[in-house]
Structure formats: C-alpha cells, structure tokens
C-alpha atoms as an extended CHARMM CRD file, in Angstrom:
* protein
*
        83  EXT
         1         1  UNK       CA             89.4220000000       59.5100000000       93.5950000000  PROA      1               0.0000000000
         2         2  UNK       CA             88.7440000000       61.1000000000       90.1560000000  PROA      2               0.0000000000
         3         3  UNK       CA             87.2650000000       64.8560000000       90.1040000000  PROA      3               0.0000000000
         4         4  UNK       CA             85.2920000000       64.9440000000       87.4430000000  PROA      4               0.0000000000
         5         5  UNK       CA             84.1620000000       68.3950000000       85.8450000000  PROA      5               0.0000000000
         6         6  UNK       CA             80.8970000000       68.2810000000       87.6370000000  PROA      6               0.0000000000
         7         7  UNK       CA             83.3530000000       68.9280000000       90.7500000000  PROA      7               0.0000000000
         8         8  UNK       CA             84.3120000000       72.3660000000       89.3660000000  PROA      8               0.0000000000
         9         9  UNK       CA             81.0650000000       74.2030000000       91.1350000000  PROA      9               0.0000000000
        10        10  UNK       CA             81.4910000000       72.5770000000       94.3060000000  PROA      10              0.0000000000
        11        11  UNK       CA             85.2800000000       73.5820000000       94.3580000000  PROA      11              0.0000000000
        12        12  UNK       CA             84.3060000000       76.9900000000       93.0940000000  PROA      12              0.0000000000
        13        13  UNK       CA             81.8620000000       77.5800000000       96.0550000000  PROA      13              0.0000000000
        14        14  UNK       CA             84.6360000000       75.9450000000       98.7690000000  PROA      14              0.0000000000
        15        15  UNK       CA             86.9600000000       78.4560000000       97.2970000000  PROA      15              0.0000000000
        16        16  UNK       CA             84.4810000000       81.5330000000       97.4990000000  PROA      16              0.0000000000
        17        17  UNK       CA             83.4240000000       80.3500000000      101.0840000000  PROA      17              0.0000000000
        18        18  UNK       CA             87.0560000000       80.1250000000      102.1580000000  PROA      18              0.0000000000
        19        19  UNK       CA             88.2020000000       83.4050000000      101.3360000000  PROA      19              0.0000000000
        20        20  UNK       CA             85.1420000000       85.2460000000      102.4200000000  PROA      20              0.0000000000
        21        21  UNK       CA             85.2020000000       83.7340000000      105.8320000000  PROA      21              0.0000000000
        22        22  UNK       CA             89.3560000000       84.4820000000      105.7550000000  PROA      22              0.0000000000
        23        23  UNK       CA             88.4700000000       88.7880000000      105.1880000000  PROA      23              0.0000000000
        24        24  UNK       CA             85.7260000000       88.7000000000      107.9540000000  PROA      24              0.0000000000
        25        25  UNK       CA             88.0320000000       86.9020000000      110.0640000000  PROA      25              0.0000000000
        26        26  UNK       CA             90.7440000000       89.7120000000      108.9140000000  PROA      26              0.0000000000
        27        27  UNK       CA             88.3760000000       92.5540000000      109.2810000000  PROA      27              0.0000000000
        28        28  UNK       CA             87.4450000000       91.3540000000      112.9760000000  PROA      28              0.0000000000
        29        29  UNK       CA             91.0220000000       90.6250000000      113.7400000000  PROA      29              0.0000000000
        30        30  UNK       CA             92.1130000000       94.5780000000      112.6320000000  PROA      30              0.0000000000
        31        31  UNK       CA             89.4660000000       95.8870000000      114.3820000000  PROA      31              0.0000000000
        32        32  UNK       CA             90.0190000000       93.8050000000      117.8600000000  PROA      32              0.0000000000
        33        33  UNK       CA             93.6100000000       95.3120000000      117.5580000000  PROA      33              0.0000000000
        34        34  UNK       CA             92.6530000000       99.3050000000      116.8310000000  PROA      34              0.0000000000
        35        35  UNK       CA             90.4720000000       98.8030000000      119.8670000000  PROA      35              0.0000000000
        36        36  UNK       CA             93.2150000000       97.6520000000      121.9280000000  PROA      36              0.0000000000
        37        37  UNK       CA             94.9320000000      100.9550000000      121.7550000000  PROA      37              0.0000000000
        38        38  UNK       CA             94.8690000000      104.1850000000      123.6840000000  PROA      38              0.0000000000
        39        39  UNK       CA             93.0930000000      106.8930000000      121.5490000000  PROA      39              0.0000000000
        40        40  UNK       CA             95.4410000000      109.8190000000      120.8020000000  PROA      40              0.0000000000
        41        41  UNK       CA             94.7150000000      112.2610000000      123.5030000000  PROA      41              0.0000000000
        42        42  UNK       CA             95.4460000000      115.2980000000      120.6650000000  PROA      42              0.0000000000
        43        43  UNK       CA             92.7000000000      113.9900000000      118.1390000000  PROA      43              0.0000000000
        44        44  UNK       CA             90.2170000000      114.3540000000      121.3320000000  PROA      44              0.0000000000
        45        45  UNK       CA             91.4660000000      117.6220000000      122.1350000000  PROA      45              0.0000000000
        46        46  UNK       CA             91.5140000000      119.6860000000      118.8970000000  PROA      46              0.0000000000
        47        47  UNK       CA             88.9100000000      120.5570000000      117.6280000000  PROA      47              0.0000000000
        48        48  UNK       CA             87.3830000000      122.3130000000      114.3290000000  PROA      48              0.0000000000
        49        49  UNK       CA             87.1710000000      125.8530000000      116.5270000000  PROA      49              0.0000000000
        50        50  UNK       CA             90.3200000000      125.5900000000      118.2070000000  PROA      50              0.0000000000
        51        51  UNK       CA             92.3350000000      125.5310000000      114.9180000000  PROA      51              0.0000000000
        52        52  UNK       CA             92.7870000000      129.2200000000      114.1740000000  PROA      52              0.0000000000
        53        53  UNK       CA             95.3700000000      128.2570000000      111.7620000000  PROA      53              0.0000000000
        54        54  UNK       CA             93.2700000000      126.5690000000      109.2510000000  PROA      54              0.0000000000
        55        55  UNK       CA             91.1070000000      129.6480000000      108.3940000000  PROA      55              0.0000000000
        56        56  UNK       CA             94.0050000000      132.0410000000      108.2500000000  PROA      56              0.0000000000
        57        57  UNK       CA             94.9720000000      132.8680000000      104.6860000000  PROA      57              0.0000000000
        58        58  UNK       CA             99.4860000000      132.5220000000      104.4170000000  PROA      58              0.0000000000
        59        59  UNK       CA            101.0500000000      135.5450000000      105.6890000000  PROA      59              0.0000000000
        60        60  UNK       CA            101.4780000000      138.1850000000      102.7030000000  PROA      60              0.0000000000
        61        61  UNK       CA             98.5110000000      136.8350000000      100.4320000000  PROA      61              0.0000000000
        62        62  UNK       CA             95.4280000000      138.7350000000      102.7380000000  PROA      62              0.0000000000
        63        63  UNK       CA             95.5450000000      142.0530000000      100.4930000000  PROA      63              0.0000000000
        64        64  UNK       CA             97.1960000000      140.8400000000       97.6640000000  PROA      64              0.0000000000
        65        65  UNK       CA             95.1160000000      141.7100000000       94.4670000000  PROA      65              0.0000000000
        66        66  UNK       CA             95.5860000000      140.0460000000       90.9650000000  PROA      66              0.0000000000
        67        67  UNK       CA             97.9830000000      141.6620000000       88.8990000000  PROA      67              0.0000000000
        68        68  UNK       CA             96.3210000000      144.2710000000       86.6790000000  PROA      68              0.0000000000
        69        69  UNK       CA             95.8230000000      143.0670000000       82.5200000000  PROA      69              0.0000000000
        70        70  UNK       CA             98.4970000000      144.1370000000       80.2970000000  PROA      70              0.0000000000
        71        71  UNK       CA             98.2330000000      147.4870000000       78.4970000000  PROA      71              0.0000000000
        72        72  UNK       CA             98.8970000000      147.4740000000       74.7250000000  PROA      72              0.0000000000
        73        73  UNK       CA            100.4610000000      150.3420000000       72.9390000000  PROA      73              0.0000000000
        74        74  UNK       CA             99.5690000000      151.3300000000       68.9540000000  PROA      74              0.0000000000
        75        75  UNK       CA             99.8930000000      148.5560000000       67.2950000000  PROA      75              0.0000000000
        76        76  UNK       CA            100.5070000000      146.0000000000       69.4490000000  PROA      76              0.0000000000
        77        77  UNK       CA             98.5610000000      142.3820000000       70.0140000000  PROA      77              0.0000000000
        78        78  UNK       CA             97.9140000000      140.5410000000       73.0840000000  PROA      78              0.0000000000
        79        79  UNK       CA             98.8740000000      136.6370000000       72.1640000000  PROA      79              0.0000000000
        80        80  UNK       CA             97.6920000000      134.1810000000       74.5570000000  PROA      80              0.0000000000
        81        81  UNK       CA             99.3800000000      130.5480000000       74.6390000000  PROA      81              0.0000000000
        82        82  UNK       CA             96.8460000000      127.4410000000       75.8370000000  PROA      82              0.0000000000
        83        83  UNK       CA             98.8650000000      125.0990000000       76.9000000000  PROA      83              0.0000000000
C-alpha cells in the first residue's frame, strides 16, 4: 500500500499524538517515583528562622568601610580605566 502525500497530515498528527501521550506518560511516571520516597527529614526541619547563618554577614566584613578616594598632590591626575 502506496502513501500518497495526502498521508503526510495524518502521519503528522500520529506522530504529534504519540509523543505527547509518551511525556504525560513520563511526567506521571517521575512523579509516581518522587512520591515513593521518604521526604528528607532536614528539609522539614530547617526552617527560614532557624538559619542564623544566612543573615550573618562573613566574619571580618561587619565594620569594614570602603576604602577612602585617592588624594592627588599638585599636579597630579586621577586616570580611570573602563574596562
């Protein structure tokens, strides 16, 4: 049996059936398989307040200022360089 180029649609929309029904059937299998698993016990216990560490600034940075701007002398020109 012949295709003939009026079969090129109907092949099209097999194709595009085929592979949509494949992800869903992907997407359902992943997620049947995360739910089979225990839930990390840390994720559940830390929480946003109980992280002191994340608001605390590295040790030796909490007073450090900026460095003060370069004095020039008589005669002297500041050249910056953009990079």
């Amino acid at each position: 049996m012949p295709l003939t180029p009026s079969d090129g649609l109907a092949l099209t929309m097999v194709a595009t059936l085929a592979f949509s029904l494949g992800m869903l059937f992907t997407i359902f299998w992943v997620m049947a398989r995360k739910a089979d698993r225990k839930p990390d016990i840390e994720d559940g216990l830390l929480d946003e307040e109980e992280q002191p560490w994340r608001d605390k600034k590295p040790a030796g940075t909490a007073n450090q200022k900026e460095p003060p701007p370069p004095t020039l002398g008589k005669g002297q020109r500041l050249v910056e360089i953009v990079a």
